[in-house]
N, C-alpha and C positions, 0 to 999 in steps of 0.2 A: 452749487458749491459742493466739490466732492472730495476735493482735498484737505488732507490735515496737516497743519502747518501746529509749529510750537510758540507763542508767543514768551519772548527772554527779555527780563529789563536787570538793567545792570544795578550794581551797591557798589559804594567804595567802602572797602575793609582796613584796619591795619594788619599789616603784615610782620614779620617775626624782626623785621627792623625798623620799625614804626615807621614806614609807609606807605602810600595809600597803592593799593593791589584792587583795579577792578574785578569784580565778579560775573555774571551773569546767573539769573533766577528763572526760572521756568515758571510762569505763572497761570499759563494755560492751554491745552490742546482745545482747537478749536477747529471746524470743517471753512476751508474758503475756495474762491477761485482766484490763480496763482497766473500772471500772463505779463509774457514781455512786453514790453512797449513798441507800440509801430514804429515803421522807418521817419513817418511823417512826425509823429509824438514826440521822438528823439532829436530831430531836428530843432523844435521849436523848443525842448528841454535843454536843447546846446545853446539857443540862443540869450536863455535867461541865468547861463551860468550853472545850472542844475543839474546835475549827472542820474538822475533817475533812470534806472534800465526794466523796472517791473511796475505792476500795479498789483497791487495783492487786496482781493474786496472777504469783508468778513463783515459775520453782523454784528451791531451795533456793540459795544463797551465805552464806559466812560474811562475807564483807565488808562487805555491805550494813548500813549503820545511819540511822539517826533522823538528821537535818542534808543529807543526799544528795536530790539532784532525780533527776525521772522527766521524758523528754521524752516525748510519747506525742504526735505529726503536729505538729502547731502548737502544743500546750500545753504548760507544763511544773507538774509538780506538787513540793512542796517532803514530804518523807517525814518525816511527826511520830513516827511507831509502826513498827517491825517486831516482826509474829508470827510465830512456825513455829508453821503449823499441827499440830496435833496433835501438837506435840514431835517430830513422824519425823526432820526433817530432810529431809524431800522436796518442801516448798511453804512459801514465806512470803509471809504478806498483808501490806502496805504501806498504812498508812491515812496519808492526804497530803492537803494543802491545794491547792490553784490558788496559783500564785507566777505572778512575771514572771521573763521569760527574765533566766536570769543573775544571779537576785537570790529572795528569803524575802518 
């Protein structure tokens, strides 16, 4: 894991006409490895309805869940799935979609 990716979870605010304005929060710079998904991964992701185009693996947080973006250089990815690998609690894969900034 060499890359550094930004871990964003969103808040809803009120806004200056009382309604609700997503935000997103920066909660942690963290090192992962950042990798599309195969031709064959994609297929079987299209078969379940699931548009997942990356896996992003970083190590282990309890906080991280499904709703939270990944910013990785100029991209951000919006996180559909967290797995712990192997139940250890020492690595979780992140399977995520392509989102725009600041938004799903």
């Amino acid at each position: 894991m060499i890359e550094r990716v930004t871990l964003l979870r969103s808040a809803k605010i009120e806004d200056e006409y009382h309604g609700k304005k997503i935000t997103w929060h920066v909660i942690a710079e963290v090192y992962a490895k950042v990798e599309p998904i195969s031709s064959r991964e994609y297929f079987f992701a299209q078969a379940s309805q699931v548009e997942v185009t990356h896996k992003i693996q970083i190590r282990y947080r309890a906080d991280v869940g499904a709703g939270w973006q990944i910013k990785h250089r100029d991209a951000y990815y919006a996180v559909q799935s967290v797995i712990d690998i192997a139940g250890r609690r020492r690595f979780l894969e992140l399977l995520c979609i392509e989102a725009k900034e600041g938004g799903e």
